[in-house]
MARBA-3410 file (N, C-alpha, C, O; in Angstrom, 1 decimal):
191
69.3,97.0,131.1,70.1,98.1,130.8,70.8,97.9,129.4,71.4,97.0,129.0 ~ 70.4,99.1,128.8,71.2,98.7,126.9,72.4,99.3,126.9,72.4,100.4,127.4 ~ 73.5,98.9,126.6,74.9,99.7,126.5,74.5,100.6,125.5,73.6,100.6,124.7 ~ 75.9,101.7,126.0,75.8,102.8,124.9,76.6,102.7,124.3,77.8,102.8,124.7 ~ 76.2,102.6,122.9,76.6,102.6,121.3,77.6,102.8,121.5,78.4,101.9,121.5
78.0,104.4,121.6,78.8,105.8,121.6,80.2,105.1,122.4,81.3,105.4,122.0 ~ 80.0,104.3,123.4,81.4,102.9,124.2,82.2,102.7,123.3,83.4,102.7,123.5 ~ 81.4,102.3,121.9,82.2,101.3,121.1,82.7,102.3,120.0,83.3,101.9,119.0 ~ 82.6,103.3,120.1,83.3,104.3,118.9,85.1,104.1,119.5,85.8,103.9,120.5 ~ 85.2,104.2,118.0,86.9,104.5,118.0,86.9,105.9,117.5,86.2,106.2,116.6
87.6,106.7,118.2,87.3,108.4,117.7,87.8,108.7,116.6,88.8,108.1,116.3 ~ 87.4,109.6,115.7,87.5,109.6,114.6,88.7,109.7,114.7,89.4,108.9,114.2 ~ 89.2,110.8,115.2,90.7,110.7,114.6,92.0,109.7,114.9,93.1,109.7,114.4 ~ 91.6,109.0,115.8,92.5,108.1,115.6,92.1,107.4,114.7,93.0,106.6,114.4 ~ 90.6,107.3,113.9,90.6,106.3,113.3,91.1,106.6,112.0,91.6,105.6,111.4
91.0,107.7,111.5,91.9,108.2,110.3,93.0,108.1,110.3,93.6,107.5,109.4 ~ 93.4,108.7,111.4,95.2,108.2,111.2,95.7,106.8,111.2,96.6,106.5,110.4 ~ 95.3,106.0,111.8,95.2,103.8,111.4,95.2,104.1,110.4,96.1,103.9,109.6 ~ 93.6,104.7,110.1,94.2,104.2,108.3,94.7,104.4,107.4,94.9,103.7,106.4 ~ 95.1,105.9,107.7,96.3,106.3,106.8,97.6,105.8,106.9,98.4,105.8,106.0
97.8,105.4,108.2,99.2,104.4,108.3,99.1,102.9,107.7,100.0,102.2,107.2 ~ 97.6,102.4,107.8,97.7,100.9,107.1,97.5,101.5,105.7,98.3,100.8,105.1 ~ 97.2,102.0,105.1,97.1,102.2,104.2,98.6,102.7,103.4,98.6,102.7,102.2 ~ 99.4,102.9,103.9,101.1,103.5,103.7,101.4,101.5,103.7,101.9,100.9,102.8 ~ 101.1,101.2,104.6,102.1,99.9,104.6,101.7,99.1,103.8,102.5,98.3,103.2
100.6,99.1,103.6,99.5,97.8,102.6,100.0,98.4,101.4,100.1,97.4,100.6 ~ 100.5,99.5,100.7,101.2,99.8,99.5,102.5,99.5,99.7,102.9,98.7,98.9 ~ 103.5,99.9,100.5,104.9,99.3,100.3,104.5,97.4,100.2,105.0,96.9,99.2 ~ 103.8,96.4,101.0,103.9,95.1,100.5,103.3,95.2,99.1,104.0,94.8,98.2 ~ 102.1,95.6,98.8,101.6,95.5,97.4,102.7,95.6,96.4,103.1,94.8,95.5
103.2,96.8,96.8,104.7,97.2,95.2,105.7,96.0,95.8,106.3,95.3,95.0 ~ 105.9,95.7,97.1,107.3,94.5,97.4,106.7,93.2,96.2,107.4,92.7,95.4 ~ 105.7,93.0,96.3,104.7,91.5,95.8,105.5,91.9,94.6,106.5,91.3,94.2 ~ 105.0,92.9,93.9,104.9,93.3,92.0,106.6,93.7,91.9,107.0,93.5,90.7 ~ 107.2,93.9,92.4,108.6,94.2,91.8,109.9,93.3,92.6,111.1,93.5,92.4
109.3,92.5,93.4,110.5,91.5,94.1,110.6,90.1,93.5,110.3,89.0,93.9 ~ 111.0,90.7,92.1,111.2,88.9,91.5,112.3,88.4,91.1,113.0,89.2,90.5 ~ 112.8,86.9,91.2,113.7,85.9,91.1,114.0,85.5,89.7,115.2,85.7,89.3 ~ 112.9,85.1,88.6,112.8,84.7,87.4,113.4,86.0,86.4,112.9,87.1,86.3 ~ 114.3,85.5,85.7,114.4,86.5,84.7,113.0,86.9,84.0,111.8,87.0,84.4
113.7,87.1,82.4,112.8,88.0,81.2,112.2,86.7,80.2,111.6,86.9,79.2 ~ 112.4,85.5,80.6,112.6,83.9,79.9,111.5,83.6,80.9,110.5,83.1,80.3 ~ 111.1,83.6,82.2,110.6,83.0,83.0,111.6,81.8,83.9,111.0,81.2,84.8 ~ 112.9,81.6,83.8,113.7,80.9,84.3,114.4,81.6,85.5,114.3,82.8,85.9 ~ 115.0,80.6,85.9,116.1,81.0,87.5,117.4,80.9,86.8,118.1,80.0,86.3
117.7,83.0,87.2,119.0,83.5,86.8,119.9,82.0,86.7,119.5,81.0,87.3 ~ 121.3,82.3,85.7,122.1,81.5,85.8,123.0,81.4,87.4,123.6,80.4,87.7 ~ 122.9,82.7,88.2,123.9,83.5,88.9,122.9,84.0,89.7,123.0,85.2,89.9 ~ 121.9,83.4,90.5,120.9,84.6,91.3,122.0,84.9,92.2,122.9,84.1,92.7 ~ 121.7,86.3,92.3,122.5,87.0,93.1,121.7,86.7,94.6,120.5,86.8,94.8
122.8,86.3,95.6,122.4,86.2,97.1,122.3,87.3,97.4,121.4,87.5,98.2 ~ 123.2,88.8,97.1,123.0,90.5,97.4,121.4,90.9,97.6,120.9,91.7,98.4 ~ 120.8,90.0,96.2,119.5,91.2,96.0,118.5,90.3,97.0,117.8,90.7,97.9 ~ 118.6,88.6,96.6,117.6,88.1,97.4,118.2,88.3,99.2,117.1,88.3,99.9 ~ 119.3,88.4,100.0,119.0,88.3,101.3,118.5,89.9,101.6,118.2,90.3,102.7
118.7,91.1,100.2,118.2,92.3,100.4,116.5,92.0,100.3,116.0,92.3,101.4 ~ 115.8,91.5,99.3,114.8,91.2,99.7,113.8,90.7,101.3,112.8,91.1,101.8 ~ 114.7,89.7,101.7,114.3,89.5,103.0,114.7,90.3,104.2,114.4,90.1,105.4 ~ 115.7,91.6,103.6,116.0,92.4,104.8,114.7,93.5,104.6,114.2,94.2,105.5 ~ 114.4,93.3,103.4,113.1,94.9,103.2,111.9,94.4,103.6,111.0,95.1,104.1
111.7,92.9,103.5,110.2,92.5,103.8,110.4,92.6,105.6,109.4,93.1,106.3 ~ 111.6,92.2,106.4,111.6,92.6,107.4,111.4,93.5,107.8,110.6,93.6,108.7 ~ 112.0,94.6,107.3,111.4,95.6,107.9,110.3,96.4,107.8,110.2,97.4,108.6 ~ 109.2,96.1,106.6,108.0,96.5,107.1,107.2,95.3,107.3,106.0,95.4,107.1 ~ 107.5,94.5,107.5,106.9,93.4,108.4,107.0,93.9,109.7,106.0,93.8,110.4
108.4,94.6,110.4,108.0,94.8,111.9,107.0,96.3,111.7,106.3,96.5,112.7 ~ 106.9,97.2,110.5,106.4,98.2,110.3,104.3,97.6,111.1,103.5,98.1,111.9 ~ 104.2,96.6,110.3,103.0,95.9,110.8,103.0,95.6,112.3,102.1,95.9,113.1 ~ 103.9,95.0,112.4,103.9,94.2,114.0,103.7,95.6,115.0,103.0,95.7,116.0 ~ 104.8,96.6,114.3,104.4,97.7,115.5,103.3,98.5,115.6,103.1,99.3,116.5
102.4,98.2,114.6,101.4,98.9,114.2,100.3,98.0,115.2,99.5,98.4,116.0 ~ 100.7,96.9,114.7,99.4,95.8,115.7,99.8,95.7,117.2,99.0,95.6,118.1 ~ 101.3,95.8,117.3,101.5,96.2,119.0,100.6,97.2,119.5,99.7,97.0,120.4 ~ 101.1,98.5,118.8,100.2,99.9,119.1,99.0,100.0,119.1,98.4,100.8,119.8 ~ 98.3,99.0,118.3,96.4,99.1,118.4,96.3,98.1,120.0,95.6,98.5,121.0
97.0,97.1,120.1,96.7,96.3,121.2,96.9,97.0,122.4,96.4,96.5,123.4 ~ 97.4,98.1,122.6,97.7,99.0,123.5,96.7,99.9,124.2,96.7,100.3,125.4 ~ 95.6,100.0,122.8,95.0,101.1,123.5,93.4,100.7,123.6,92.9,99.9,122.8 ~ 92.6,101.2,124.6,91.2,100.5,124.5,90.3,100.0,123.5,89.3,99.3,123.6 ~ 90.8,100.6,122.6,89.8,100.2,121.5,90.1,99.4,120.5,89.8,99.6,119.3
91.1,98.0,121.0,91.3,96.7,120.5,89.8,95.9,121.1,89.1,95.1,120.4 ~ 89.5,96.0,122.0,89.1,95.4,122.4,87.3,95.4,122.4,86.5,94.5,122.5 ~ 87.2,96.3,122.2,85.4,96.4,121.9,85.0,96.0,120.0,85.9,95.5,119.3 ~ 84.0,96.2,119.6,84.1,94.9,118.5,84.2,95.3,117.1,83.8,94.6,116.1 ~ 84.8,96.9,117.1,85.0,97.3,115.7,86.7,97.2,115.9,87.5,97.3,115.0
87.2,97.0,117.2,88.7,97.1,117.1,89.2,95.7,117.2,90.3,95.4,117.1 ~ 88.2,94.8,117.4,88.6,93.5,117.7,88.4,93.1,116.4,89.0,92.0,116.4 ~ 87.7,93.3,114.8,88.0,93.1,113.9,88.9,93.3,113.3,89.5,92.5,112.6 ~ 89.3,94.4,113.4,90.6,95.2,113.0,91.7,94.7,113.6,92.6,94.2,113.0 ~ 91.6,94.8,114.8,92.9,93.6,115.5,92.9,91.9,114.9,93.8,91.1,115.0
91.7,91.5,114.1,92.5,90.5,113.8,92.8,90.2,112.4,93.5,89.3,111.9 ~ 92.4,90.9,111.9,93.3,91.5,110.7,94.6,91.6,110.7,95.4,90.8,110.2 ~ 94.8,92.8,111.3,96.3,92.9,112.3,97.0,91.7,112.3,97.7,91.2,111.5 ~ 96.8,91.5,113.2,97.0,90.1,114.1,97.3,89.3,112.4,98.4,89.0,112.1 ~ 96.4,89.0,111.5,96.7,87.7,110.3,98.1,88.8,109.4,99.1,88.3,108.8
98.1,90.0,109.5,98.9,90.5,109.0,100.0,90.4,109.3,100.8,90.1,108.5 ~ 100.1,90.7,110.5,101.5,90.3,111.5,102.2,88.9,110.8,103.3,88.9,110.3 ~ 101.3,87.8,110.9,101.9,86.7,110.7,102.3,86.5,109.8,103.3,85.9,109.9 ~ 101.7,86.8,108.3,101.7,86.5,107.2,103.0,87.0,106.8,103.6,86.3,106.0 ~ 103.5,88.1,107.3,104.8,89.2,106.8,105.4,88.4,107.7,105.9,87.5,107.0
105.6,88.3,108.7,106.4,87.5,109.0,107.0,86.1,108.4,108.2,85.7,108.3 ~ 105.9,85.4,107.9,106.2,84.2,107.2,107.1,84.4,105.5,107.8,83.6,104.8 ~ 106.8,85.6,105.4,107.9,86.6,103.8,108.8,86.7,104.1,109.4,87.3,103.3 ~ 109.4,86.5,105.3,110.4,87.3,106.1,111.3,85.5,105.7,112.2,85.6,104.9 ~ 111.2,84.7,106.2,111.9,83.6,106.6,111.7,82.9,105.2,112.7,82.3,104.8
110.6,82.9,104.3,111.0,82.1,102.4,111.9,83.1,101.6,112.7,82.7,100.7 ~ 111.8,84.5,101.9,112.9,85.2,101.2,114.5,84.6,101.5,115.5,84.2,100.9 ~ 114.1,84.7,102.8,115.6,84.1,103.5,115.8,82.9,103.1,117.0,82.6,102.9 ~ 115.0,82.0,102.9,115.1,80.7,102.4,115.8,80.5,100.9,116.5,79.6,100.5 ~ 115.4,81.6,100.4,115.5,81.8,98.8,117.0,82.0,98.9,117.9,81.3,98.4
117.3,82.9,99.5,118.7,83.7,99.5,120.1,82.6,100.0,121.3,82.8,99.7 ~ 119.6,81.5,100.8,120.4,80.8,101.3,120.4,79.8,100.0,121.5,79.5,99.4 ~ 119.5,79.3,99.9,119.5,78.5,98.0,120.3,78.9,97.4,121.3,78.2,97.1 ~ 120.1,80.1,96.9,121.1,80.6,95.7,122.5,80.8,96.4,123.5,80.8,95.6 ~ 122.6,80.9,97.5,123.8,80.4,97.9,124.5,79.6,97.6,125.7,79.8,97.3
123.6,78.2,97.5,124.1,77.1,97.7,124.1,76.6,96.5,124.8,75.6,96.5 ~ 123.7,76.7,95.3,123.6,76.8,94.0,125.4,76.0,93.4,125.6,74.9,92.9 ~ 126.1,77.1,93.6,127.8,77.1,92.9,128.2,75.8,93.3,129.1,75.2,92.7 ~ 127.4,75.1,94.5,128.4,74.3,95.0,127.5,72.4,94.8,127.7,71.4,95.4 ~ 126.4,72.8,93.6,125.3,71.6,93.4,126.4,70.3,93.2,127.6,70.3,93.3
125.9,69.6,92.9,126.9,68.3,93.1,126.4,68.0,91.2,127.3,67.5,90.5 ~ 125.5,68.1,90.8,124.8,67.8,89.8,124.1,68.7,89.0,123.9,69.9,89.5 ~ 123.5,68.2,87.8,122.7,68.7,87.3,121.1,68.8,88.1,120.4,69.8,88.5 ~ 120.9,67.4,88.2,119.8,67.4,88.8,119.8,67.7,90.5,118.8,67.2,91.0 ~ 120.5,68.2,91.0,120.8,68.6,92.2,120.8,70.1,91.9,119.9,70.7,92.5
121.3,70.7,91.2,120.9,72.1,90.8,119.3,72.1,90.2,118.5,72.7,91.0 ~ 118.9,71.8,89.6,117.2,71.8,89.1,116.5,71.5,90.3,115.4,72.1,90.4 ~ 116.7,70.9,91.1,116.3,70.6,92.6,116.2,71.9,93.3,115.1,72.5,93.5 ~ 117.5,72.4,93.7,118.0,73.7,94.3,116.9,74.8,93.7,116.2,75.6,94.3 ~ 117.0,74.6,92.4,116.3,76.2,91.5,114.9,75.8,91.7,114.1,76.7,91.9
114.4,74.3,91.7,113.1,74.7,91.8,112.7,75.3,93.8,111.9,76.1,94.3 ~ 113.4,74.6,94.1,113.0,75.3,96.1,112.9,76.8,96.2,112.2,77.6,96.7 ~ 114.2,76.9,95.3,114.0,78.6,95.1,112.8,79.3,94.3,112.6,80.4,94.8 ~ 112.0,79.0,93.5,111.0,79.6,93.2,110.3,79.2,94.0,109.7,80.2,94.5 ~ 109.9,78.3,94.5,108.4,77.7,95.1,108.8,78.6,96.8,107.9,78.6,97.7
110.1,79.2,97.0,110.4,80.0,98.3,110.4,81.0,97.8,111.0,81.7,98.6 ~ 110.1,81.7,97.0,110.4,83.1,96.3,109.3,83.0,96.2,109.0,83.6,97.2 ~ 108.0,82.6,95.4,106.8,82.6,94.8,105.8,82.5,96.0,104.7,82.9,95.9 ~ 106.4,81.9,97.5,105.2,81.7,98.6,105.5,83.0,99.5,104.7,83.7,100.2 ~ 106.9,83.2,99.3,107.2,84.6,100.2,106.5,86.0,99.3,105.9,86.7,100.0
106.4,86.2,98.3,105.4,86.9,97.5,104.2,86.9,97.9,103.8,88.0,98.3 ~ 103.5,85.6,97.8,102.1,85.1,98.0,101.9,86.0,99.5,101.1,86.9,99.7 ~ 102.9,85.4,100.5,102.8,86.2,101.6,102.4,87.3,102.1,101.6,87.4,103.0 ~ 103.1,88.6,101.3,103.3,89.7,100.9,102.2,90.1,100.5,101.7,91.2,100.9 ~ 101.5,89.2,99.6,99.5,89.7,98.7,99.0,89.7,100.0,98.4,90.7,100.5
99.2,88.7,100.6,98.0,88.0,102.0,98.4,89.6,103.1,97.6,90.5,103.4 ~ 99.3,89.5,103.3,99.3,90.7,104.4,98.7,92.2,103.7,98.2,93.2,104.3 ~ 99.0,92.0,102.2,98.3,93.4,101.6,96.9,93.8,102.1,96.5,94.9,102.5 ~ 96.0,91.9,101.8,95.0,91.8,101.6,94.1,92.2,103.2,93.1,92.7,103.7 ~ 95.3,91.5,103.7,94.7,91.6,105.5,94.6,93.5,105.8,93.6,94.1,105.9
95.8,94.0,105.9,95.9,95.2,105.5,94.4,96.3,104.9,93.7,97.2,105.4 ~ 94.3,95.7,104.1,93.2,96.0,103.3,91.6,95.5,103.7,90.5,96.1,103.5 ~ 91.8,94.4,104.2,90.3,94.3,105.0,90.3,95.3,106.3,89.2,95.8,106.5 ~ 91.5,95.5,107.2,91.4,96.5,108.3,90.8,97.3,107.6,89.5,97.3,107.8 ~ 91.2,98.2,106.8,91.1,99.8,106.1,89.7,99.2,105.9,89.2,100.3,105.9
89.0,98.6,105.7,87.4,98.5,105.4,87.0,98.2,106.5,85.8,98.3,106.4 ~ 87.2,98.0,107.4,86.3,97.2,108.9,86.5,98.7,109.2,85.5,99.4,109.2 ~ 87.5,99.2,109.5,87.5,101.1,109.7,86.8,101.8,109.0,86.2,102.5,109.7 ~ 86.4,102.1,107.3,86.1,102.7,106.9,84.3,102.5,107.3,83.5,103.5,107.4 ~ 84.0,101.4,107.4,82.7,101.0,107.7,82.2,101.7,109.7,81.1,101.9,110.3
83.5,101.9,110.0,83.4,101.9,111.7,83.1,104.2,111.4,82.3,105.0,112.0 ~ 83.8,104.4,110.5,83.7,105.9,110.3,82.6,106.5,109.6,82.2,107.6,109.7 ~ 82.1,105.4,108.9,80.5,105.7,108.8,79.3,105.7,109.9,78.2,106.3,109.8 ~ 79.8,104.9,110.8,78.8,105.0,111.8,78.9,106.2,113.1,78.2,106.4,114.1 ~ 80.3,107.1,112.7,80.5,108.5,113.6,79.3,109.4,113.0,78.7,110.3,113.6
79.0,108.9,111.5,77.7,110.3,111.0,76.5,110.4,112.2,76.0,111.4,112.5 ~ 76.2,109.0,112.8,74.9,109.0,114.1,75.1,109.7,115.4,74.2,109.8,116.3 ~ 76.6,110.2,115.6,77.0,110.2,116.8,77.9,111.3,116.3,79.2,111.2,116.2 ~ 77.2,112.4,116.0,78.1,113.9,115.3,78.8,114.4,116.9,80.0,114.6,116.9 ~ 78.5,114.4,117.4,78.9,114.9,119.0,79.8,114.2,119.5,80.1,114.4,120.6
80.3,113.4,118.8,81.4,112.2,119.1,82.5,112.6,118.6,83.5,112.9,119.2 ~ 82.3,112.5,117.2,83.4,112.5,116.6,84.0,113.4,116.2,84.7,113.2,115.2 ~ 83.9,114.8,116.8,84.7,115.8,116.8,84.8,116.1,118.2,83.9,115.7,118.9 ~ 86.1,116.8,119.0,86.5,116.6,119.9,85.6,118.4,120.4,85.9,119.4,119.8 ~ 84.4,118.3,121.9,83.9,119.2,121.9,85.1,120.6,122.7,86.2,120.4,123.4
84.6,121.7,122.3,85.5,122.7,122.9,84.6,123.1,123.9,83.4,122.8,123.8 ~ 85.3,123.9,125.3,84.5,123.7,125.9,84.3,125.3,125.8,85.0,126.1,125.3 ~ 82.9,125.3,126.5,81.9,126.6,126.6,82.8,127.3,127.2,83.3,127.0,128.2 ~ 83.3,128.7,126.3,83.6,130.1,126.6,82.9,131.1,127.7,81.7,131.6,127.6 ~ 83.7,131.3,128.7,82.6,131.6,129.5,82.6,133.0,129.5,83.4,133.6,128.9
81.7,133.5,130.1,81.7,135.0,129.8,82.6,135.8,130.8,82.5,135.7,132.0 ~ 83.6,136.9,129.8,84.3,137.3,131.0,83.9,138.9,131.4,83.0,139.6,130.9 ~ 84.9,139.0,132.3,84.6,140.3,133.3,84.5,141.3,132.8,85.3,141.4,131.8 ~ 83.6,142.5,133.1,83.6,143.5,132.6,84.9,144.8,132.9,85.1,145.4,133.9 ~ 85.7,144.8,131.2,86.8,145.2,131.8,86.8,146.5,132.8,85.7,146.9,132.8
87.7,147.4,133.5,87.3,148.3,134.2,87.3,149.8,133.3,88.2,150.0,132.5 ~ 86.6,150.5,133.4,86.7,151.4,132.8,88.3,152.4,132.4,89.1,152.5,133.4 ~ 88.6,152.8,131.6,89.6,154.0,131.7,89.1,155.4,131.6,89.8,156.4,131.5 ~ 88.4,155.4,131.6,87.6,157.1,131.4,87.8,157.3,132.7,87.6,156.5,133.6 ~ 88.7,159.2,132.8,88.5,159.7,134.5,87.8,160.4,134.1,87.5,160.8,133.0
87.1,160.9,135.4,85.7,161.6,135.8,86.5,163.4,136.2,85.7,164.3,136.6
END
């Protein structure tokens, strides 16, 4: 007995709308990566990093990090995680999830540094402090690419899954059903 193909379709239109949603989130991390930086116009760590902007940083990567997580909750939900164009895409998902989450906790790391900055005991205790803080600022970034990237492999494991609706035209639009023929209305002509 050969399974049928047509099982493993994810219907088109949910599959467009995924990707128009990963495709919204995989741009807000891309722009977080390119405009959430630590280092001045010198390439150095502000005299004064402000804790305002970096624990604001880790409050924005939170929240579309859960934008991900609920996205990967919601595919886990529905049958078509599980057959083997959604089980790609779920683990995409799935590396996405984590990755944003791991941006979530070096921002925070960053933010609690510069905290702690005012109160270095030394020189070389502050150059200590400033370098944790880039190398936590620079991996929570890195983070941010990686979930872009995962993001962006889904949108391709989909885009490849919506090419394969062209074999299966009867699938991927939703059929209307046959109009039946109705009654013949009664006449109004009197005799």
């Amino acid at each position: 007995m050969n399974p049928d193909p047509r099982r493993e379709l994810i219907p088109r239109g949910d599959t467009l709308r995924l990707i128009s949603a990963l495709d919204g989130v995989k741009a807000k991390f891309r722009d977080a990566a390119q405009q959430w930086q630590l280092l001045d116009d010198t390439g150095h760590v502000p005299a004064s990093p402000s804790y305002a902007v970096l624990i604001q940083h880790a409050a924005d990567a939170q929240a579309i990090s859960h934008e991900v997580l609920q996205l990967t909750a919601e595919f886990t939900r529905t049958a078509h995680s599980t057959n083997r164009a959604g089980s790609a895409v779920l683990a995409h998902l799935a590396t996405a999830a984590t990755m944003s989450s791991h941006a979530v906790a070096h921002f925070a790391e960053t933010a609690e540094t510069a905290l702690s900055l005012p109160r270095s005991s030394g020189p070389t205790d502050r150059q200590y402090a400033e370098n944790r803080m880039v190398i936590d600022h620079a991996t929570a970034r890195a983070y941010l690419r990686r979930t872009a990237e995962s993001l962006r492999d889904a949108v391709k494991d989909l885009d490849i899954h919506l090419d394969i609706h062209r074999f299966f035209p009867t699938l991927s639009r939703p059929e209307s059903p046959v109009p039946l023929p109705l009654p013949p209305k009664p006449s109004t002509h009197r005799l």
